[in-house]
Every structure is written in structure tokens, then in C-alpha cells.
C-alpha positions in Angstrom: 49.4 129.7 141.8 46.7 130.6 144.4 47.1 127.4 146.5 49.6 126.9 149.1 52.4 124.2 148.1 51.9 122.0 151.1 48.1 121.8 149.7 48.7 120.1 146.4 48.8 116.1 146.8 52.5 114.4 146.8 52.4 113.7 143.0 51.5 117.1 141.9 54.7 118.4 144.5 56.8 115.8 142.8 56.0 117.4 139.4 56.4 120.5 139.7 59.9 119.6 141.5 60.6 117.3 137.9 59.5 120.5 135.9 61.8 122.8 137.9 65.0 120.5 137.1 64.4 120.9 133.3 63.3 124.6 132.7 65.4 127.6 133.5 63.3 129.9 134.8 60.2 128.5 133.4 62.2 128.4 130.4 63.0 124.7 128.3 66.6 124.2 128.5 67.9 123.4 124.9 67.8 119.5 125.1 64.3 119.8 126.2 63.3 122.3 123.5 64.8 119.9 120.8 62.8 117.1 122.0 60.0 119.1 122.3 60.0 120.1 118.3 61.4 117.2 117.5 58.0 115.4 119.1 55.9 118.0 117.4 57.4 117.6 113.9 56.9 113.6 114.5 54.1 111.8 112.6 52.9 114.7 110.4 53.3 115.3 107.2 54.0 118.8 106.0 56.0 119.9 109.6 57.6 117.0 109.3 58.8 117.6 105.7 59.4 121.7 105.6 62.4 123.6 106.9 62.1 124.3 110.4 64.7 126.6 112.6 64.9 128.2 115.9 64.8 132.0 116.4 66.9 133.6 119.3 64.9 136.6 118.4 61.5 137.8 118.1 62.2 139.0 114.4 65.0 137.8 112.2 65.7 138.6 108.5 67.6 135.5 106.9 69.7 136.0 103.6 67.9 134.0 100.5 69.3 133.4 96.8 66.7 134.2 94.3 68.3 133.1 91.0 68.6 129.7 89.8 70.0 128.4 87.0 71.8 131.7 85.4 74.6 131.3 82.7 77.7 131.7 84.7 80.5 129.9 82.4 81.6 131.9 79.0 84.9 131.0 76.7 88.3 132.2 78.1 90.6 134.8 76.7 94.2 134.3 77.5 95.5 137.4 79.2 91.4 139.1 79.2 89.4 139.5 82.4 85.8 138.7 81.8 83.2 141.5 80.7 81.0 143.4 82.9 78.0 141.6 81.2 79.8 138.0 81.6 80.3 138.4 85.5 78.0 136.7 87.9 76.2 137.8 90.5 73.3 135.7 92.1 70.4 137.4 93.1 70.0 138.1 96.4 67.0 139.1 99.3 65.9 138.2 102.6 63.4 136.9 103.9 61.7 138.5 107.3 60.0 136.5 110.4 58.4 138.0 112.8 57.4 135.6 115.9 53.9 135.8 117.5 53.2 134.3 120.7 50.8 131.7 121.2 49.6 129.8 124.6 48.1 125.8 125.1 47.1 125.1 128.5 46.9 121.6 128.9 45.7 119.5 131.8 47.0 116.3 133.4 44.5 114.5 134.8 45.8 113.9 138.7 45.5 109.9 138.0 48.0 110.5 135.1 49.7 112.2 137.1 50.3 109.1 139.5 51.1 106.6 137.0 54.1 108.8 135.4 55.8 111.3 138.0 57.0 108.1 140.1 58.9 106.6 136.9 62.3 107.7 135.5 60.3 108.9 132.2 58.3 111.4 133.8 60.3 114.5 131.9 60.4 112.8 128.3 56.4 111.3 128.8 55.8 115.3 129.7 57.7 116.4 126.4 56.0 114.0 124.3 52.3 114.8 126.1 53.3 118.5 124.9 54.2 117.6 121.7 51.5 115.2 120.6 48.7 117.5 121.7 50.1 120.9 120.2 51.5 119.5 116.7 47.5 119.0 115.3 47.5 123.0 115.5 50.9 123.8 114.5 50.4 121.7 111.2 46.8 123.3 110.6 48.7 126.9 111.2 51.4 125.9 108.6 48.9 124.5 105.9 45.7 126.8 106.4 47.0 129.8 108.0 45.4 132.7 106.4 44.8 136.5 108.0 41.5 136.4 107.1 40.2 133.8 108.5 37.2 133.5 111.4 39.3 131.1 113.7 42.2 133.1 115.6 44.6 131.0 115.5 44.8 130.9 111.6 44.5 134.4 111.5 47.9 135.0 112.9 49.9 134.5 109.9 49.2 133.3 106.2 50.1 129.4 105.5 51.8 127.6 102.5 48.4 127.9 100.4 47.3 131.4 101.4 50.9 133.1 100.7 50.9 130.8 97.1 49.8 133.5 94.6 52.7 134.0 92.0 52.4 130.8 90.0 48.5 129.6 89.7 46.7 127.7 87.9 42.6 127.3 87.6 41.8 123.7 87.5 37.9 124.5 86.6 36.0 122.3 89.3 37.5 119.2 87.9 38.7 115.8 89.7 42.5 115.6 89.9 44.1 114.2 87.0 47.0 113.7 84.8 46.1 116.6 82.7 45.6 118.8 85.6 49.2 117.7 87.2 51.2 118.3 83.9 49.4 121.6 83.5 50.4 122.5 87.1 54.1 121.7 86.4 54.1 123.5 83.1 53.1 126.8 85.1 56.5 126.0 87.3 58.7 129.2 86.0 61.4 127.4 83.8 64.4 128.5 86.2 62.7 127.1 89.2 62.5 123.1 87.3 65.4 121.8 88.5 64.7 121.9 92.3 65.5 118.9 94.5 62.5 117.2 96.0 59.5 118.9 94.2 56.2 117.2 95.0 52.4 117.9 94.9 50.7 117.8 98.2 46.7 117.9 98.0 43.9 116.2 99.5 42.9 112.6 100.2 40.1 113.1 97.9 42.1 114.6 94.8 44.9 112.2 95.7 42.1 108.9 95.5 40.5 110.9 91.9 44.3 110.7 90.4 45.2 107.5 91.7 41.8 105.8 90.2 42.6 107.2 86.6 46.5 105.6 87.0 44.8 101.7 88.2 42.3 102.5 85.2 44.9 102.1 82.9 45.6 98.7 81.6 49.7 98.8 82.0 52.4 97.9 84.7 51.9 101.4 86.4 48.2 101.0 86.7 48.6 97.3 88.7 51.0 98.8 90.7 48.6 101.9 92.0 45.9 99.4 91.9 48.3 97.1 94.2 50.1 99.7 96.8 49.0 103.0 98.0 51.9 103.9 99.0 53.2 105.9 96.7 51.2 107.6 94.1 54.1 109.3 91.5 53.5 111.8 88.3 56.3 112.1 86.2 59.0 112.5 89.4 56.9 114.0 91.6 55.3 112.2 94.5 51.8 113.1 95.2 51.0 113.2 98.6 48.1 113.3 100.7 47.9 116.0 103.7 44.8 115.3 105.8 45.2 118.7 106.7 44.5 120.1 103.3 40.9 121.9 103.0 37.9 120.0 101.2 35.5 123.3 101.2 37.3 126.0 98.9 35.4 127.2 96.1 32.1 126.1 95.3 32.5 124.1 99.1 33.5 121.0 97.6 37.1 121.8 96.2 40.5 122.0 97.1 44.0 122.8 96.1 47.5 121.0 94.7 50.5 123.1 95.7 53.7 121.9 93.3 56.8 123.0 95.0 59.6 121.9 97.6 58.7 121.9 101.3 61.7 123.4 102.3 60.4 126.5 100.9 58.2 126.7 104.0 60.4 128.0 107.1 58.3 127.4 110.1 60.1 128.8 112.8 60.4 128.8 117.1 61.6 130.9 119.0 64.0 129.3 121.4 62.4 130.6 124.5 59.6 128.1 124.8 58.2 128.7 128.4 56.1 126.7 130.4 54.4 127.3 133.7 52.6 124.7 136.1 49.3 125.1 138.1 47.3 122.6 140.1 43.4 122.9 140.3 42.4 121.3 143.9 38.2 121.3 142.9 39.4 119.5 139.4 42.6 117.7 140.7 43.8 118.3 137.4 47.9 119.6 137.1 47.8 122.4 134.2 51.3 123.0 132.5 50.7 126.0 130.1 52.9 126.1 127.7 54.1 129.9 125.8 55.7 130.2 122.9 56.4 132.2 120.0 56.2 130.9 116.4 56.6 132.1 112.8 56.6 131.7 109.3 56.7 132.4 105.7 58.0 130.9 102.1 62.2 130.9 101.7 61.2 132.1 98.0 57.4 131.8 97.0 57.9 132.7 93.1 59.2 128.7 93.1 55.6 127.5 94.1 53.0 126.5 92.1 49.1 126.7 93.2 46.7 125.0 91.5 43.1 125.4 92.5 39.4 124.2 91.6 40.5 120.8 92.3 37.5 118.8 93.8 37.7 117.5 97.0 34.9 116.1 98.2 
């Protein structure tokens, strides 16, 4: 800060005093984090839905299973312990995340600035200004992330489609359909079926395609996707619409349908989420610039399923 404190107008000395009772050091204290990611996962639709944790390092290496659905009950023999080959042992990795930082300097406009700092709000209208203006990006970096990419931001790390490679299915330029959505589940490995809350997430576009062939239909489930958009279902599977989801893949015109549970995603923050405060006397503008350090990466990407050369457009 190159100006002197006794510069900066009484609202601007008032918020930095407000910021200084809820940061330790420039550091969130934890009910200020939580709110913080809790305003940030608010009103979108993949964050919202996948599993995210805090870090209280930089890198971490959390314990995953990797087996589902293996035989584990054989007949009893009195007075016989069970064979090598009949005892159970699930399978067993890890999963590694390893945090980059990332910055967002955002300005309050000073006249902001007067209407909130007098009011007993100021500290939660702060956290939810921070949250609402950084959660665009976080859900972009989660969806499209991908190491190759041109913007820098989404070249940090790869998101849920780029890391989807095991299971994957080549739609052929067509419009999203039942065919294509029961082909997409059929290349689900069988031990991975049973999961709780599978879904399809894909674009608007692909979503509209399948929902027009259901109202096409001349039965009870047709009217009711003709009636309610709500909820657009194949087999038990919701299909949802992520407006975040890419329209230009391919041939520029197509997307993807990933099949799996969300909670596969870990998107992860570290817990030291900083934030520093600067006022700008020749734009009267109070800048808070907010640090932190993110990360992310599948739980166990074998149980995903890609399908792509979905149109989109």
C-alpha cells in the first residue's frame, strides 16, 4: 500500500479495520473460509455437486478403494479357516493433489463501499462479493481444465472431461439420443454399475436434442418432458445441463456427455485462503486481492464414462 492511511476516505479506513477483525494475518479465519466456499459452491452446478475438501497442505495423497463389487462371502467349514484365494482384500491406491496458487483482484467501487461498510453485514456482503465473482472461474477450471490449453487459467490442471480417457465412447457427430445414452452406459465397466448417484452431465444443446426425441413420443413420459423441464431422466440417470460444458469440440460444433458420479471429482482448497486490501486514490476504487491455492483430480477415473461427438450447437 503506497498511500498513507490517514489519506484513504473514512469508508475505505473502516474496511480495512472490518477486514483486519476477520483474517489472521491476511489469512481467513475458518468461519470465514467456510462461508467463503460455501458461497462459491452456491448456484452452480457441477461445484455444487462434486466432492470438495480443504487441504492443510500444499500436496496431499488421500487413500482411495479401487474395487467394487468383488465376491467376498464363500460357504463355511466348521472348524476350517478360509483359503488364501477365498480371503478379501479390497484394492487399494491414492490419489495425489498438488495445490497451485491462483490470485483475483477485485475492485469495490468506493460508492459500494459507502452503502455496505456502515451496516452490520459488511463482512458476510464481502464473503459473498468474493464468492459470486470467483465461482464462474472455479467451475470453468473444474469442467474445462485442460494443460493444453491457450487460456492460463485452464492450463493449470486437467478438468473432469480432459482427465476422462479410460471408458469412451465415439458418438459419430450425432444429436444426443436414447441410443447414444444407452450406448454410453453399456461402456460403464460392469463393477463400476452399481454406484450411487450416477448421472450424465452434457450441454444445453445435447440435453434440448434428447429431451425433443422423449416429447416426440406419443406416451406418458413424452407429455411429461413435453410438460416440465425440470428433470430430463434416462433409465435412472438424470441428464443434466452444465452451461459450462463446451459447444466447439470436434468439428466446432460438438460436445461431450460424461456418465459418472460427481463425487468422483475432488476439487480441493487449501485452507490458507489470503486476502490483502489496497485503495486506489486516482480510481477511488478499494481492491481486496484474494490468494489462494486450489487443486484437483478424479477419486478413481476408471468409473467414468466419456462420450464424445455429441453435437452441440
Amino acid at each position: 500500500m503506497q498511500e498513507n492511511y490517514l489519506q484513504k476516505p473514512i469508508e475505505v479506513q473502516k474496511a480495512d479495520m472490518a477486514m483486519s477483525d476477520f483474517t489472521s494475518g491476511g489469512v481467513l479465519v475458518r468461519d470465514q473460509r467456510k462461508k467463503f466456499i460455501l458461497v462459491n459452491i452456491k448456484g452452480t452446478v457441477v461445484t455444487a455437486r462434486v466432492q470438495v475438501r480443504n487441504m492443510s497442505k500444499e500436496s496431499e495423497e488421500l487413500p482411495k478403494l479401487t474395487t467394487f463389487g468383488s465376491q467376498v462371502l464363500y460357504p463355511a467349514t466348521e472348524s476350517q479357516a478360509p483359503t488364501y484365494a477365498q480371503r478379501s482384500k479390497p484394492g487399494t491406491d491414492k490419489v495425489t493433489l498438488t495445490s497451485q496458487e491462483i490470485i483475483a483482484a477485485i475492485d469495490y467501487p468506493r460508492y459500494v463501499l459507502k452503502n455496505q461498510v456502515e451496516g452490520p453485514s459488511f463482512k458476510s456482503t464481502l464473503m459473498a462479493y468474493l464468492g459470486q465473482h470467483t465461482r464462474r472461474d472455479i467451475e470453468n477450471l473444474i469442467v474445462n481444465g485442460d494443460t493444453t490449453s491457450t487460456n492460463t487459467l485452464l492450463a493449470m490442471f486437467d478438468g473432469m472431461i480432459a482427465s476422462a480417457t479410460s471408458n469412451t465412447y465415439a458418438a459419430g457427430a450425432a444429436a444426443l439420443s436414447t441410443a447414444i445414452l444407452d450406448t454410453t452406459t453399456l461402456t460403464m465397466p460392469e463393477e463400476y454399475d452399481d454406484q450411487d448417484g450416477l448421472v450424465f452431465l452434457t450441454n444445453k444443446t445435447a440435453r434440448a436434442a434428447y429431451r425433443k426425441e422423449l416429447g416426440a413420443r406419443g406416451t406418458q413420459l413424452g407429455d411429461a418432458n413435453q410438460i416440465s423441464s425440470k428433470s430430463v431422466q434416462y433409465d435412472d440417470s438424470e441428464v443434466i445441463r452444465v452451461p459450462m460444458f463446451p459447444n466447439t469440440l470436434g468439428g466446432g460444433t460438438e460436445t461431450v456427455v460424461l456418465y459418472l458420479d460427481p463425487k468422483q471429482w475432488i476439487f480441493a482448497f487449501h485452507e490458507a485462503i489470503e486476502t490483502q486490501t489496497e485503495y486506489n486514490i486516482r480510481e477511488r476504487s478499494w481492491t481486496v486481492v484474494l490468494t489462494m491455492r486450489v487443486a484437483q483430480d478424479y477419486e478413481h477415473e476408471p468409473a467414468v464414462v466419456k462420450a464424445t461427438g455429441v453435437l452441440g450447437q
